[in-house]
VODO-188426 format. One record per residue (C-alpha): x, y negated, z; residue number from 1; residue in three letters. Coordinates in Angstrom, 3 decimals. Layout:
// VODO-188426
        xx        yy        zz  doro  pafi
         X         Y         Z   NUM   Ala
...
END
This chain:
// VODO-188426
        xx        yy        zz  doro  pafi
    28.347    17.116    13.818     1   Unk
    29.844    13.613    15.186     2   Unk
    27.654    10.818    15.334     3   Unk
    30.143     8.831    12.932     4   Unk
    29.393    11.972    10.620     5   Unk
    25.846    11.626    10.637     6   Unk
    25.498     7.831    10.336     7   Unk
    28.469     8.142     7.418     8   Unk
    25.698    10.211     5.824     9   Unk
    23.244     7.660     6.790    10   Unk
    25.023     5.106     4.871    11   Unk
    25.539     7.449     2.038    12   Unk
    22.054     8.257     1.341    13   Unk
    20.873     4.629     1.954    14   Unk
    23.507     3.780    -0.931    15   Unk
    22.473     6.720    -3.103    16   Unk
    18.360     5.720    -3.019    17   Unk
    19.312     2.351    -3.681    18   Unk
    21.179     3.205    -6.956    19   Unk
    18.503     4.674    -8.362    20   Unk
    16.522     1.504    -8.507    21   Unk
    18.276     0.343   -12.051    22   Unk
    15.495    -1.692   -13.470    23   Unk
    15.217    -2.882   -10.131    24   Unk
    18.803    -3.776   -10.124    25   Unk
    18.467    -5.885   -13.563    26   Unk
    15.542    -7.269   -12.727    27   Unk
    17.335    -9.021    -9.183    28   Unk
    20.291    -9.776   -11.701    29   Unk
    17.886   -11.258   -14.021    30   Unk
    16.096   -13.641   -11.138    31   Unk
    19.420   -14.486    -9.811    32   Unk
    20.842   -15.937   -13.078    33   Unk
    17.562   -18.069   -13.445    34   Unk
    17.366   -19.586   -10.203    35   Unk
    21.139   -19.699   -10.377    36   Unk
    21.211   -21.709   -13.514    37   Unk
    17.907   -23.845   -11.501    38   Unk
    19.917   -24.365    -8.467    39   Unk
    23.245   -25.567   -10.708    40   Unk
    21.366   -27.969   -12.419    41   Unk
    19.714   -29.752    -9.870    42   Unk
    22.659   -29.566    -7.550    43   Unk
    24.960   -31.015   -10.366    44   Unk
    23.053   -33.634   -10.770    45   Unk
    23.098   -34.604    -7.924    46   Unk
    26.562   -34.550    -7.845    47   Unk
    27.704   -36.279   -10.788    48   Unk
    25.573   -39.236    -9.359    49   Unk
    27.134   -39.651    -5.685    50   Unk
    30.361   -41.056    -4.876    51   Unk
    30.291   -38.652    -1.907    52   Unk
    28.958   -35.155    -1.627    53   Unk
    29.975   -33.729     2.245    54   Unk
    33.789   -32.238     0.561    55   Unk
    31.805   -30.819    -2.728    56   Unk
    32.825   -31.528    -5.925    57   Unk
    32.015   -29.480    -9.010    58   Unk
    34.126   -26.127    -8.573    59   Unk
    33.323   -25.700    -4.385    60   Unk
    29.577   -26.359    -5.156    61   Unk
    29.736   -23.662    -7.908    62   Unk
    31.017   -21.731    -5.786    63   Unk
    28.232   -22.298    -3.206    64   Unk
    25.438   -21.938    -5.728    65   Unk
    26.605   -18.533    -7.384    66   Unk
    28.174   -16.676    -3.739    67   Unk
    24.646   -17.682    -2.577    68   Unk
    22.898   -15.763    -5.713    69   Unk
    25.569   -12.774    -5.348    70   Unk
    24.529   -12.585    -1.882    71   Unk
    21.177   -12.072    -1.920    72   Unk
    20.354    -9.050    -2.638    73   Unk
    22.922    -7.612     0.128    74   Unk
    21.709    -9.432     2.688    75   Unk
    17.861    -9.393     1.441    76   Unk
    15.968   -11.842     4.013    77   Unk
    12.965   -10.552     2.504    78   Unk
    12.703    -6.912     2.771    79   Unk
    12.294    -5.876     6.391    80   Unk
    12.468    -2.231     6.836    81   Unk
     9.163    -0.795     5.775    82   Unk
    10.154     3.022     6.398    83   Unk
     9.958     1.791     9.940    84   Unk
     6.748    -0.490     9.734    85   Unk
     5.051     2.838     8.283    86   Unk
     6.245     5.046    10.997    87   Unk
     5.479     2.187    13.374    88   Unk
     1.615     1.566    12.141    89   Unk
     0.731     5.536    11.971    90   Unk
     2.694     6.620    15.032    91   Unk
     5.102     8.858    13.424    92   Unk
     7.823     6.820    15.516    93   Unk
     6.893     8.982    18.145    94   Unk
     9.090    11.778    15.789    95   Unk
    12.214     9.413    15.419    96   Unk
    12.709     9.081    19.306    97   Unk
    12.699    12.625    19.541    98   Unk
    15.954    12.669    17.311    99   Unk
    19.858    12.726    18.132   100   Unk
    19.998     9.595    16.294   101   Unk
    19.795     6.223    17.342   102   Unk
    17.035     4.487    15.458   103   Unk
    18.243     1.232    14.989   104   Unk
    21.710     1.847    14.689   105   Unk
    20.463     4.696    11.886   106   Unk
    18.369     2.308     9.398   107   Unk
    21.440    -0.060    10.128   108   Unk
    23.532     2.381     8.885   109   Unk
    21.292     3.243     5.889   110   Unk
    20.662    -0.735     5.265   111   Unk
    24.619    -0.869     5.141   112   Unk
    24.672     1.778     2.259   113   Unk
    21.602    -0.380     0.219   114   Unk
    23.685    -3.342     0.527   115   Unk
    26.737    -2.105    -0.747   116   Unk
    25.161    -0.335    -3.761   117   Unk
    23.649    -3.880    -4.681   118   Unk
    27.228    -5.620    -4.818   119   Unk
    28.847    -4.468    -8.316   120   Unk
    25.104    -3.651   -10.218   121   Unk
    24.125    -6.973    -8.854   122   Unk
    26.526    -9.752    -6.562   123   Unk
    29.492    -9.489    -8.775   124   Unk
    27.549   -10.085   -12.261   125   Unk
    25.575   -13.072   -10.771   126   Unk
    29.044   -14.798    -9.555   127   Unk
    30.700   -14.081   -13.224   128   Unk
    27.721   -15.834   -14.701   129   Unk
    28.190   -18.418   -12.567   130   Unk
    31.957   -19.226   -13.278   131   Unk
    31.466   -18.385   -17.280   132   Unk
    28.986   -21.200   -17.672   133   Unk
    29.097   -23.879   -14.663   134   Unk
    32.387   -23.191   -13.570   135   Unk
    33.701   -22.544    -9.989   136   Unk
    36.818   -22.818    -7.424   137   Unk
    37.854   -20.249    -5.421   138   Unk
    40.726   -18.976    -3.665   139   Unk
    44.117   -17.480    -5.218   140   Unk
    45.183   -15.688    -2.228   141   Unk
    44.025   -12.362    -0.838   142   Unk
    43.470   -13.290     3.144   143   Unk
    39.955   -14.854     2.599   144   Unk
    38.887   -11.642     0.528   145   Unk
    39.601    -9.569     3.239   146   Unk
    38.279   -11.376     5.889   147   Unk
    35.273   -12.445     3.216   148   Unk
    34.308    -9.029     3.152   149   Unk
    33.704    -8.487     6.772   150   Unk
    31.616   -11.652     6.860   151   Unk
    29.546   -10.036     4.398   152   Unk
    28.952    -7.000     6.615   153   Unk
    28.623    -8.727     9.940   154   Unk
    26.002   -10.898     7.242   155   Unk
    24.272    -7.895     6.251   156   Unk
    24.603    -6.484     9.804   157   Unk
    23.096    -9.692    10.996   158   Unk
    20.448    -9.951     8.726   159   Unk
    18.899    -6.244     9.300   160   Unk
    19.044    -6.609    12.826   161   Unk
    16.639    -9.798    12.579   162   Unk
    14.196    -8.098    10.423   163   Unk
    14.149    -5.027    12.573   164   Unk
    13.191    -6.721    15.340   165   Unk
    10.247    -8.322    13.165   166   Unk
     9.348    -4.592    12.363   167   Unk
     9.005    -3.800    16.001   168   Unk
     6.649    -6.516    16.631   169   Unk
     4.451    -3.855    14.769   170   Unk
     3.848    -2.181    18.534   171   Unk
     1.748    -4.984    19.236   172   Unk
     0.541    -6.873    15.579   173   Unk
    -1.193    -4.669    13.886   174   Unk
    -0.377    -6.876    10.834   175   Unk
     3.152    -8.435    10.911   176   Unk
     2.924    -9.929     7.069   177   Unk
     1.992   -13.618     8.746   178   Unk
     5.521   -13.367    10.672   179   Unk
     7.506   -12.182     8.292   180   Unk
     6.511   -15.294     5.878   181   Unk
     7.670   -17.558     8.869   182   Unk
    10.946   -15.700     9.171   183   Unk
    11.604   -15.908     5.200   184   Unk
    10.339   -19.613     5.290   185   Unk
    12.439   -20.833     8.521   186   Unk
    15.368   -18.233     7.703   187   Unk
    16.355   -19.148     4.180   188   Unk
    16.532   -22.657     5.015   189   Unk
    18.192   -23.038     7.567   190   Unk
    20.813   -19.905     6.639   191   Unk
    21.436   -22.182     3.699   192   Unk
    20.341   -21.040     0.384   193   Unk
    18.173   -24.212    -0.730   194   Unk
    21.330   -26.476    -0.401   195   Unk
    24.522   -25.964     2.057   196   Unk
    24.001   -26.482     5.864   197   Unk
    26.712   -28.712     5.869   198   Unk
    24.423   -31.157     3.942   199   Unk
    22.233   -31.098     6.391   200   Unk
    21.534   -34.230     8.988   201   Unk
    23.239   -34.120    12.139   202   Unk
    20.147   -33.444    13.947   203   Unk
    18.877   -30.498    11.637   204   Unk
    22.277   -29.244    11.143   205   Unk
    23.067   -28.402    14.986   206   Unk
    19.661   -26.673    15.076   207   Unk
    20.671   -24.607    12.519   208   Unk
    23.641   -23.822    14.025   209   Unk
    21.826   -22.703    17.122   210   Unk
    20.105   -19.626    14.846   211   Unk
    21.874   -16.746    13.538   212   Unk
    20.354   -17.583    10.290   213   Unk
    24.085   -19.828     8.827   214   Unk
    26.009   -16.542     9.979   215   Unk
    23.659   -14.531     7.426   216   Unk
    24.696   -16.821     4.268   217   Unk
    26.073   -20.268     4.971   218   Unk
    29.138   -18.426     6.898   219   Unk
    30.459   -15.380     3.941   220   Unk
    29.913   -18.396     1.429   221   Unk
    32.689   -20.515     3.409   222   Unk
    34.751   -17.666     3.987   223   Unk
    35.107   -16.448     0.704   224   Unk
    34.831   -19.980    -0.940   225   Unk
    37.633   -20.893     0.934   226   Unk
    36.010   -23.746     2.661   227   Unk
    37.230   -22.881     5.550   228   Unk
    40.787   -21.192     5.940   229   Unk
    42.996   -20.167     8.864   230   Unk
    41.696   -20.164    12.259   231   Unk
    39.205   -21.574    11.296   232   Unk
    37.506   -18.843     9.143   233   Unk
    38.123   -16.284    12.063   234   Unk
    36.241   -18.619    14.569   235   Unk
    32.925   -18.318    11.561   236   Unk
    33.651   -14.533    11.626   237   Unk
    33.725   -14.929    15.327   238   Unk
    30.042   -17.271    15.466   239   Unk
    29.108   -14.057    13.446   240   Unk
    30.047   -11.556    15.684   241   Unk
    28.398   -13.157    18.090   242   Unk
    25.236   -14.081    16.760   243   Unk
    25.318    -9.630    15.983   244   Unk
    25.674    -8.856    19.158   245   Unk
    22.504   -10.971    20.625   246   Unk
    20.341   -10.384    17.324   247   Unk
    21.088    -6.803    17.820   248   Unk
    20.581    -6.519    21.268   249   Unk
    17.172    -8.389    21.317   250   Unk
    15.926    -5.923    18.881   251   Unk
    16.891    -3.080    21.638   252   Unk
    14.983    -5.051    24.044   253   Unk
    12.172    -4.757    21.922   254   Unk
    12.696    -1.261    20.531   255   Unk
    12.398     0.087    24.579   256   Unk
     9.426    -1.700    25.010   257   Unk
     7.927    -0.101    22.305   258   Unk
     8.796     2.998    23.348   259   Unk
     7.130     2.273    26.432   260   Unk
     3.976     0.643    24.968   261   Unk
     3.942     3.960    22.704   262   Unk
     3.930     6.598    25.815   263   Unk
     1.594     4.235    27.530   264   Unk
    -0.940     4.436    24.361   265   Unk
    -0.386     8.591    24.596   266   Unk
     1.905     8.466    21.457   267   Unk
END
């Protein structure tokens, strides 16, 4: 069997276990729709009483508000993968080196599948809330769809490969809870979700930009807003890429020194 095969499968069964979460499904439906209708009204306010709101107005900010509640539970900041931390704190890691499949690149491929079982059940409902009661603007051609929709992968892509390497501090914390609050703290922020990083001051906005965290939210939001168009919107797909490729390869840093802290302990 190919490796494409088996993390096809991967993907497959990560989308599969993920379905079977219904309640769970209308429950994250529910909270987005809340804090949806929370975010709208506070933002909106704020709007109707500035002369000048950093290229909003009432349909692009709807837009913001309800791609960033659709979003959510795809890219999940807050979930890191616990499968792992288990097999991390009890050793049984030692089993999943032993296998023919990469183990980063395998709960990737699983996280893929449990994102894209959340967006019809959950993302899709949240945005046609959204533009049935506050209204919003978005585009009328297909381009940023298409390109929209690999922003959301290299965003879901992005965001797993962050929270895996918080899971493999586990070969050295024996409780990782402490950093994972600092990660959901600093990483929602700054990737956007309280209000758009655009809004930010200069200062605080170019040390957002210097995280991967704006590629995990702030970025699909422009893309498939329309905010940005052209070549523009590939050179955010392209910040994306990037910030994949160093997330990801920091977490294989960390993933072979855990390997070698785990032979060292006898494991």
């Amino acid at each position: 069997m190919g490796a494409g095969v088996i993390y096809w499968r991967l993907a497959v069964a990560g989308f599969r276990r993920q379905t079977r979460y219904r309640m769970a499904m209308f429950a994250g439906l529910f909270t987005n729709c809340v804090f949806g209708f929370v975010r709208a009204s506070v933002l909106f306010a704020a709007l109707a009483g500035a002369t000048s709101f950093w290229g909003y107005d009432r349909g692009t900010m709807g837009a913001y508000i309800w791609l960033s509640q659709g979003l959510l539970g795809a890219v999940q900041f807050m979930s890191p993968p616990t499968e792992l931390m288990d097999r991390i704190r009890n050793g049984d890691v030692a089993i999943d080196f032993l296998r023919p499949v990469d183990i980063q690149l395998g709960y990737l491929a699983s996280d893929l599948g449990r994102a894209a079982a959340t967006i019809l059940p959950r993302g899709a409902p949240s945005v046609l809330v959204g533009a049935l009661t506050f209204g919003l603007t978005m585009p009328n051609t297909a381009a940023p769809y298409l390109l929209g929709a690999v922003s959301v992968v290299l965003a879901v892509a992005i965001s797993f490969c962050g929270l895996f390497a918080i899971a493999i501090l586990g070969f050295w914390v024996v409780e990782t809870r402490g950093i994972r609050l600092f990660y959901t703290t600093l990483g929602t922020f700054l990737a956007g979700l309280f209000v758009p990083v655009h809004m930010f001051p200069d200062w605080l906005r170019a040390i957002a930009n210097s995280t991967p965290f704006p590629s995990i939210l702030q970025a699909p939001i422009d893309v498939l807003s329309g905010r940005v168009l052209g070549m523009e919107s590939v050179q955010v797909v392209g910040v994306q890429l990037f910030w994949l490729l160093v997330v990801g390869a920091f977490g294989r840093v960390l993933l072979a020194a855990g390997r070698r802290e785990l032979e060292v302990q006898g494991g």
